[in-house]
Each structure stands twice: as structure tokens, then as C-alpha cells.
Backbone as XML, in Angstrom:
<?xml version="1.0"?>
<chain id="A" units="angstrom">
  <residue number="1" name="UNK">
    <atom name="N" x="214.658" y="21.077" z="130.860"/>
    <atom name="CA" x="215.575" y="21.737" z="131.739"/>
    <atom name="C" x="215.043" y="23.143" z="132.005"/>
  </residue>
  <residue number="2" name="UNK">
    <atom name="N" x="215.247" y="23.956" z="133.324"/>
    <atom name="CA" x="214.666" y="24.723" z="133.754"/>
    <atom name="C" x="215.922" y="25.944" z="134.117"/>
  </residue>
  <residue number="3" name="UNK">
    <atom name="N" x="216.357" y="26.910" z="133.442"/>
    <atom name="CA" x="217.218" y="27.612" z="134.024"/>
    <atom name="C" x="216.760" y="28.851" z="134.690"/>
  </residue>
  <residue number="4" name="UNK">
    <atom name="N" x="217.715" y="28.957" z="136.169"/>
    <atom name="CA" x="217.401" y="29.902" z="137.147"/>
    <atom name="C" x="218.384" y="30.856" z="137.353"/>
  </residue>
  <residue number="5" name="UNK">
    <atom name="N" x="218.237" y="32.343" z="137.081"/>
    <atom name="CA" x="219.697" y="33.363" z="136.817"/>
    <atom name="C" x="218.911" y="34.501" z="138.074"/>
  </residue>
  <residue number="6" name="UNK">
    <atom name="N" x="219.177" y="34.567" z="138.483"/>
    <atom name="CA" x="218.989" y="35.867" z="139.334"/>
    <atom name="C" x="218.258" y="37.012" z="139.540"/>
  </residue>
  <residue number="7" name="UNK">
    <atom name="N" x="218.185" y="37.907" z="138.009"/>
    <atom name="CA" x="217.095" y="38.857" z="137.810"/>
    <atom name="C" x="216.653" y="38.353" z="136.718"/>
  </residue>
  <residue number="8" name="UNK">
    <atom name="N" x="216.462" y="37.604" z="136.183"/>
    <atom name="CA" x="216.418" y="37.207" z="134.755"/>
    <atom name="C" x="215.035" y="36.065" z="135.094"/>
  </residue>
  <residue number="9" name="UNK">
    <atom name="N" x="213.892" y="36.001" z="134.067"/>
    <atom name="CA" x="212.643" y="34.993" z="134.173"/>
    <atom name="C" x="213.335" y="33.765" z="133.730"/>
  </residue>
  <residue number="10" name="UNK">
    <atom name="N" x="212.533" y="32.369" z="134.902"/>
    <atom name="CA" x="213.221" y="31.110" z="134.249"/>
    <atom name="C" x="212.659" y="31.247" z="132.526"/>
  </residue>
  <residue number="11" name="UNK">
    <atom name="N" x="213.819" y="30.510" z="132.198"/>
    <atom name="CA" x="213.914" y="29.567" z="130.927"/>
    <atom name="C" x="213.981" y="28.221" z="130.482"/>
  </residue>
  <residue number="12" name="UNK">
    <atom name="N" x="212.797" y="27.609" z="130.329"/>
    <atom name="CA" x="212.770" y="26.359" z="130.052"/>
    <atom name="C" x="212.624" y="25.848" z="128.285"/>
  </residue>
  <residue number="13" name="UNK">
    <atom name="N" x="213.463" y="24.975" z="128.429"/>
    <atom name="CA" x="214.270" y="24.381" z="126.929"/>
    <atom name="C" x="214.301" y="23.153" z="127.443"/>
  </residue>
  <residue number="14" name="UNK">
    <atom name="N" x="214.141" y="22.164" z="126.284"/>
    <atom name="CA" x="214.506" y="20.785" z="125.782"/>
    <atom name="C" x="215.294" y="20.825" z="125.335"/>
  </residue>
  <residue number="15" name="UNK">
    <atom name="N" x="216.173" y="19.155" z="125.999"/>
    <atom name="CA" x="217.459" y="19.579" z="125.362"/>
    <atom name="C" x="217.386" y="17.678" z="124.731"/>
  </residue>
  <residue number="16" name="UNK">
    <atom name="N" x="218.328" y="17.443" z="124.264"/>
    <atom name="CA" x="218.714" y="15.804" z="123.590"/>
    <atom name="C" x="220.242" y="15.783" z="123.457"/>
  </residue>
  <residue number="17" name="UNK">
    <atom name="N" x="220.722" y="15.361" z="124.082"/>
    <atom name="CA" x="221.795" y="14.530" z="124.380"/>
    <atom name="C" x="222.057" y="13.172" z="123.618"/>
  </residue>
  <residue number="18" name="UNK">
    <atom name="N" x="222.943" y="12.911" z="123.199"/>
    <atom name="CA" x="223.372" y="11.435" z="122.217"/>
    <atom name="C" x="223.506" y="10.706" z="123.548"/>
  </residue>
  <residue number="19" name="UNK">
    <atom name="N" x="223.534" y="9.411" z="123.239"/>
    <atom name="CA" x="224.175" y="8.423" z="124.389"/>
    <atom name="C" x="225.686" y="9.014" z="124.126"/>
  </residue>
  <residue number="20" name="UNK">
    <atom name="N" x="226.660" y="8.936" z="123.645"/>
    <atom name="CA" x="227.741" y="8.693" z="123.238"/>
    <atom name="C" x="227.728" y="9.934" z="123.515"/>
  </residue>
  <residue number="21" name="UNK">
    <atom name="N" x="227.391" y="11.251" z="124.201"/>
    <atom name="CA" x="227.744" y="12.118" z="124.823"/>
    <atom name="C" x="227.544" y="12.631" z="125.957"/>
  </residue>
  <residue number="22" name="UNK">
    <atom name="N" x="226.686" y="11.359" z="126.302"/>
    <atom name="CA" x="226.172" y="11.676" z="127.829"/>
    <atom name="C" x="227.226" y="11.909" z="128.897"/>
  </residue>
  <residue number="23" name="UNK">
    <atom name="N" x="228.398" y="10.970" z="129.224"/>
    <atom name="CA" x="229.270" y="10.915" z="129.750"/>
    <atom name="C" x="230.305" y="12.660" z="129.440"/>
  </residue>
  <residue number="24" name="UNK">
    <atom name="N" x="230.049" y="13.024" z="128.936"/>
    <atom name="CA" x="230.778" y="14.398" z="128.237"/>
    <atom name="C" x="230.559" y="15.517" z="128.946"/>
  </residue>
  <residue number="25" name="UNK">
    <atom name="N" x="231.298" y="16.662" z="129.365"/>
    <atom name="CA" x="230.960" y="17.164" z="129.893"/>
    <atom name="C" x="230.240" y="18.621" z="128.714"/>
  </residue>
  <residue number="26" name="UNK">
    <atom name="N" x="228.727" y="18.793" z="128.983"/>
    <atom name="CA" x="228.084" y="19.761" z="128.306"/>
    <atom name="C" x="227.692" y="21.518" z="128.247"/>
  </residue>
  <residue number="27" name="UNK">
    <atom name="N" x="228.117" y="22.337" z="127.383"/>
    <atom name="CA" x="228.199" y="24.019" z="127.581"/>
    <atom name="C" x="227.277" y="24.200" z="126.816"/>
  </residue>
  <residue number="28" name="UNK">
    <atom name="N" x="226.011" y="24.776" z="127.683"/>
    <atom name="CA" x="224.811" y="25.561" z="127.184"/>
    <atom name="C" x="225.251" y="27.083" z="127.031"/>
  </residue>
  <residue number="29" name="UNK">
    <atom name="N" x="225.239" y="27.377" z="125.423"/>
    <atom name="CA" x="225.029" y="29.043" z="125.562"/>
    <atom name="C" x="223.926" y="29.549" z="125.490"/>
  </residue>
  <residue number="30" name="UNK">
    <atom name="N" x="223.075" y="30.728" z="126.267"/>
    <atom name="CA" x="222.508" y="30.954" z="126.066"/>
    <atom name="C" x="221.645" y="32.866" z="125.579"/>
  </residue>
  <residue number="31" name="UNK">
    <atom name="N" x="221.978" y="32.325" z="124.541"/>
    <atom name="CA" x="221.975" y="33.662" z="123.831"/>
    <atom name="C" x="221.074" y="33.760" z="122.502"/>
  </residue>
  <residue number="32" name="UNK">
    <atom name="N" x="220.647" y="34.587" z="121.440"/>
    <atom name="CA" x="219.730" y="34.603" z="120.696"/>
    <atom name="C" x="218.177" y="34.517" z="120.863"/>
  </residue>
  <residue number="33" name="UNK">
    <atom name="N" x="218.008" y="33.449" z="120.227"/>
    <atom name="CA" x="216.568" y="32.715" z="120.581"/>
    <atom name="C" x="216.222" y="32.265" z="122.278"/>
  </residue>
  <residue number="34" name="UNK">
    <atom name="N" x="217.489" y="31.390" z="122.487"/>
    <atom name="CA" x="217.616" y="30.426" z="123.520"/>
    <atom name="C" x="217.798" y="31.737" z="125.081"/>
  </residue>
  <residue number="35" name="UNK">
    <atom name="N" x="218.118" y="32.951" z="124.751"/>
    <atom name="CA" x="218.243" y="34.238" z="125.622"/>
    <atom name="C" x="217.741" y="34.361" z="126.816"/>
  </residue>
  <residue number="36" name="UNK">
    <atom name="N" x="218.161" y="34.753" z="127.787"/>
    <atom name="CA" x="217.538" y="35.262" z="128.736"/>
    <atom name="C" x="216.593" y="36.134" z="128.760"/>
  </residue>
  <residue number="37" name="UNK">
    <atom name="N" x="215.493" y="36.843" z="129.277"/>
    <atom name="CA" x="214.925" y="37.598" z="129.430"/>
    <atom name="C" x="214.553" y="37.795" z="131.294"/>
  </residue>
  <residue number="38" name="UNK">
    <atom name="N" x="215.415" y="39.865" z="131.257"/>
    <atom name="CA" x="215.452" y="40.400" z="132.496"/>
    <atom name="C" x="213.931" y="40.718" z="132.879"/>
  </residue>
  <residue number="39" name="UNK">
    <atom name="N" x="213.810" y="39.976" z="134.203"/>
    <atom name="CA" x="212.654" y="40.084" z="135.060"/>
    <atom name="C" x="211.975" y="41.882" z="134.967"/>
  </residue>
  <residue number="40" name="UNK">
    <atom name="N" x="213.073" y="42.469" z="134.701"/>
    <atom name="CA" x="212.470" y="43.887" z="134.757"/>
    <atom name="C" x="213.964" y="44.764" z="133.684"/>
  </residue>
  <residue number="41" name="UNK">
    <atom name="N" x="213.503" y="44.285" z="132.278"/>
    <atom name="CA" x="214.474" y="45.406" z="131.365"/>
    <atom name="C" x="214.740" y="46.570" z="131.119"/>
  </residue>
  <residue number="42" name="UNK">
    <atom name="N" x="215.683" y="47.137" z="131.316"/>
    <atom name="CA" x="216.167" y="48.458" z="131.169"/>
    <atom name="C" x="215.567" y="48.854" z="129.713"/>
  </residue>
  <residue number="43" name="UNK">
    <atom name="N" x="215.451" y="50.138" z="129.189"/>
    <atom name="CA" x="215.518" y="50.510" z="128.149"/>
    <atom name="C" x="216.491" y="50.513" z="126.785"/>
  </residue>
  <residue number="44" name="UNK">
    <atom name="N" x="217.477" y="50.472" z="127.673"/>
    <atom name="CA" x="218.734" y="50.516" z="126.986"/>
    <atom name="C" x="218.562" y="48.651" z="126.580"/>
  </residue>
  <residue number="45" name="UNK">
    <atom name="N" x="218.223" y="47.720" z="127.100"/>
    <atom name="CA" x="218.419" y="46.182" z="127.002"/>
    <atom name="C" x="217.404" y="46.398" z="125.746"/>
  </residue>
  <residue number="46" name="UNK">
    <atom name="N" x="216.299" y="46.708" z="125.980"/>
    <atom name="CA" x="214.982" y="46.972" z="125.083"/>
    <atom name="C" x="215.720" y="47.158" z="123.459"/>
  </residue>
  <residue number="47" name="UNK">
    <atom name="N" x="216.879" y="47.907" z="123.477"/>
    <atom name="CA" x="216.772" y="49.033" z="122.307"/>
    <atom name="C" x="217.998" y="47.803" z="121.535"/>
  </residue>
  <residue number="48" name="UNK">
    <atom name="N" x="219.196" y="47.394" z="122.654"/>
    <atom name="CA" x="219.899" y="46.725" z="121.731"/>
    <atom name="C" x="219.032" y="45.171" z="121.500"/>
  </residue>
  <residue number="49" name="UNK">
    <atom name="N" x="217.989" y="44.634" z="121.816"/>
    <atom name="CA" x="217.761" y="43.763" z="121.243"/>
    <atom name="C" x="217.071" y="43.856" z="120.269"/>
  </residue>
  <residue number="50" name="UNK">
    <atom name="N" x="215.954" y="45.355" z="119.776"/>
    <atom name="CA" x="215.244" y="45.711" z="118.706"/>
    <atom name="C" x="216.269" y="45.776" z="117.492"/>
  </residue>
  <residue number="51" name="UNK">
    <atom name="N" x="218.011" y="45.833" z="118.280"/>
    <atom name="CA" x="218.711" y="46.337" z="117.513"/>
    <atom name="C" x="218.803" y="44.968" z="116.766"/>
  </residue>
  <residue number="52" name="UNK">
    <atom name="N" x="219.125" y="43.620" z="117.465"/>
    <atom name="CA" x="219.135" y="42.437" z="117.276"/>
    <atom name="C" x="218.895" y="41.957" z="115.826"/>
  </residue>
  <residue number="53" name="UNK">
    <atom name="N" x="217.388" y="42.442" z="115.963"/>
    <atom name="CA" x="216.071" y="41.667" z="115.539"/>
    <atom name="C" x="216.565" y="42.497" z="114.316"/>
  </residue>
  <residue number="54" name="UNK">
    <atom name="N" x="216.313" y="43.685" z="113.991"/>
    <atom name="CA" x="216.634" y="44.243" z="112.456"/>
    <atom name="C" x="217.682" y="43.920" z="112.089"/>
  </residue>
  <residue number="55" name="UNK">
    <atom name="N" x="218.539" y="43.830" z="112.707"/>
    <atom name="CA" x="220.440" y="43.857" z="112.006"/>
    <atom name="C" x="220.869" y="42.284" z="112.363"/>
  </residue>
  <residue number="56" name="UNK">
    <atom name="N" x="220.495" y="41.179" z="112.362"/>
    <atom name="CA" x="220.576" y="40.381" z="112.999"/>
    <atom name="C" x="222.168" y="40.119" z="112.280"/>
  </residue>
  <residue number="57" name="UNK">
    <atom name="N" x="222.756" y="39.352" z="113.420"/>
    <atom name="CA" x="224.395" y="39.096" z="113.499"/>
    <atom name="C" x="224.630" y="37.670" z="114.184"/>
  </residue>
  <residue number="58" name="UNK">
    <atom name="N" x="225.101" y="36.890" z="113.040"/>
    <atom name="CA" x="225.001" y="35.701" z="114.031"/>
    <atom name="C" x="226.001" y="35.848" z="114.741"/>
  </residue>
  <residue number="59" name="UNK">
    <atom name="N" x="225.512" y="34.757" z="116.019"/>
    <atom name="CA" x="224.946" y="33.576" z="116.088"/>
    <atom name="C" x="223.732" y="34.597" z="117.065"/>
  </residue>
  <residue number="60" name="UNK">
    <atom name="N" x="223.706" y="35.846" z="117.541"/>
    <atom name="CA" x="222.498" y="36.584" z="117.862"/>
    <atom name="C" x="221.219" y="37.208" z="117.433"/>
  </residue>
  <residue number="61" name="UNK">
    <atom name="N" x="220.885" y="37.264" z="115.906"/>
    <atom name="CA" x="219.421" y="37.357" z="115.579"/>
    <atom name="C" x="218.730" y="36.848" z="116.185"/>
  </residue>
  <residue number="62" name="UNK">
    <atom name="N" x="217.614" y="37.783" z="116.719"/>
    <atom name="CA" x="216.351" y="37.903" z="117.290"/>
    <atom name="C" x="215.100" y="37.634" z="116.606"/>
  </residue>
  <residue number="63" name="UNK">
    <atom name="N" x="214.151" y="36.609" z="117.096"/>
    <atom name="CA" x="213.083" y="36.827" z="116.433"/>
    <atom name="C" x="211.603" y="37.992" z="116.503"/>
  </residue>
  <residue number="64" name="UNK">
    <atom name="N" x="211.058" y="38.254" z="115.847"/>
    <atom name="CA" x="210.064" y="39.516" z="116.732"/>
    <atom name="C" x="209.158" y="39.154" z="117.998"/>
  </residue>
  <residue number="65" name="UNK">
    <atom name="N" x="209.221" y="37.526" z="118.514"/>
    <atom name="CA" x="208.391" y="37.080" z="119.114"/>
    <atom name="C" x="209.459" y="37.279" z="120.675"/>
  </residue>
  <residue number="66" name="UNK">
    <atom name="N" x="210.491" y="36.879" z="120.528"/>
    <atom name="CA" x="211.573" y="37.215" z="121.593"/>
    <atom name="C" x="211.921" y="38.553" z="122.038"/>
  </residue>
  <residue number="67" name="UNK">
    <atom name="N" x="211.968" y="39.328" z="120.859"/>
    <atom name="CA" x="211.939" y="41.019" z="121.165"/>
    <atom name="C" x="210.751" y="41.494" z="122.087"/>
  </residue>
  <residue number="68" name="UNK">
    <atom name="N" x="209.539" y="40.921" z="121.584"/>
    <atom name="CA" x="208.545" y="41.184" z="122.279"/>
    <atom name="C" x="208.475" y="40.933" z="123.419"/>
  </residue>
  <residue number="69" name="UNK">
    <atom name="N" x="208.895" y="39.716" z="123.902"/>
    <atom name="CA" x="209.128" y="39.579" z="125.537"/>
    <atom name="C" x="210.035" y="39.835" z="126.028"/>
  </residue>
  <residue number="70" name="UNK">
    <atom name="N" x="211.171" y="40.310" z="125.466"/>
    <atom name="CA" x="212.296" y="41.516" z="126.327"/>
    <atom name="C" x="211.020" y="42.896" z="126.396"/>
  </residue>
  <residue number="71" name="UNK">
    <atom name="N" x="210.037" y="43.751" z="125.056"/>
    <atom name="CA" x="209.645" y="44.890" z="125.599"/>
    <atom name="C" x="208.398" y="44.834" z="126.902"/>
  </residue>
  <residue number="72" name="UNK">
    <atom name="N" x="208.007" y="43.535" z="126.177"/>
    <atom name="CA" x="207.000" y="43.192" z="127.782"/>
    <atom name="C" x="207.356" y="42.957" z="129.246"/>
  </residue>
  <residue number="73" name="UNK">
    <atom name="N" x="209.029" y="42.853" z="129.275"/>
    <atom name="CA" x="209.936" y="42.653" z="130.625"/>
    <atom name="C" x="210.006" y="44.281" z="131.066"/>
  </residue>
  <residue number="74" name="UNK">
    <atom name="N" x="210.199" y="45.294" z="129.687"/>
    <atom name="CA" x="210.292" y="46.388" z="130.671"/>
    <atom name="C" x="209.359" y="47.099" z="130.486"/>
  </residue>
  <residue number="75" name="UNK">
    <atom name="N" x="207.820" y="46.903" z="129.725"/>
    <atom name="CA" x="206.787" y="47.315" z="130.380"/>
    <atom name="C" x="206.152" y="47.207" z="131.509"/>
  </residue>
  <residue number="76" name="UNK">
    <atom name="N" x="206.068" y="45.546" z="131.703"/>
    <atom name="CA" x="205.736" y="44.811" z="132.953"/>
    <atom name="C" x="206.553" y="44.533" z="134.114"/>
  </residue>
  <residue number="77" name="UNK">
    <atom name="N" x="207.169" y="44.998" z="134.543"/>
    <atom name="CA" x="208.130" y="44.294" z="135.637"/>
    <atom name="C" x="207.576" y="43.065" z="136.472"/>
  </residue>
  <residue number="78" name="UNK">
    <atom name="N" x="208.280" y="41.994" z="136.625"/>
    <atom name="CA" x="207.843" y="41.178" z="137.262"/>
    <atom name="C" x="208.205" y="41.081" z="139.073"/>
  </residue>
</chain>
């Protein structure tokens, strides 16, 4: 699955579905790991996700590999 948000870079995830829930109707959150990352991050986005990654709070802990591509969103703008 391929998700498309507006200012935000797609995000593509695998997903698995049961039979016995296919028929169901399904709510992707996407937050933490699974996160968006802004096409072009503010500083301020930068700082609370470094905040993430040290203080992690579920269900939002960050890994350092995800932090890294939020600081590469607002080094690099896409």
C-alpha cells in the first residue's frame, strides 16, 4: 500500500489482513515508526521528533533511523 498526504513523502507499508477481516471495515494509524515524513520539515517538527526518539512515549517512540529522515526532510527539501 502506497500512502499519498499532501506535503508529506509517500509511504509505502505492507499490510496483512485475515480473511475473516477482510469484509471489516479497516483504521490505519499512522504514527511512530509507520509516520509520515514532511516533504520539507520545519525545525520545530525536527526537534519534537529528536524529542521522540530520546523520551520515547508510547505508542510514539522513534527509531534513530526515522529521526534521521525527518532531519534529512528539513535539510533537503524535496
Amino acid at each position: 500500500m502506497i500512502v499519498k498526504a499532501g506535503e508529506f513523502k509517500d509511504e509505502t507499508q505492507t499490510i496483512t489482513i485475515a480473511e475473516a477481516e477482510q469484509m471489516q471495515q479497516q483504521v490505519l494509524d499512522f504514527i511512530g515508526e509507520t509516520g509520515l515524513v514532511p516533504k520539507a520539515a520545519t525545525m520545530a517538527y525536527v526537534l519534537e521528533c529528536v524529542n521522540h526518539w530520546l523520551y520515547p512515549e508510547p505508542p510514539c517512540g522513534l527509531s534513530m533511523s526515522k529521526v534521521l529522515e525527518v532531519v534529512n526532510a528539513w535539510l533537503y527539501p524535496t
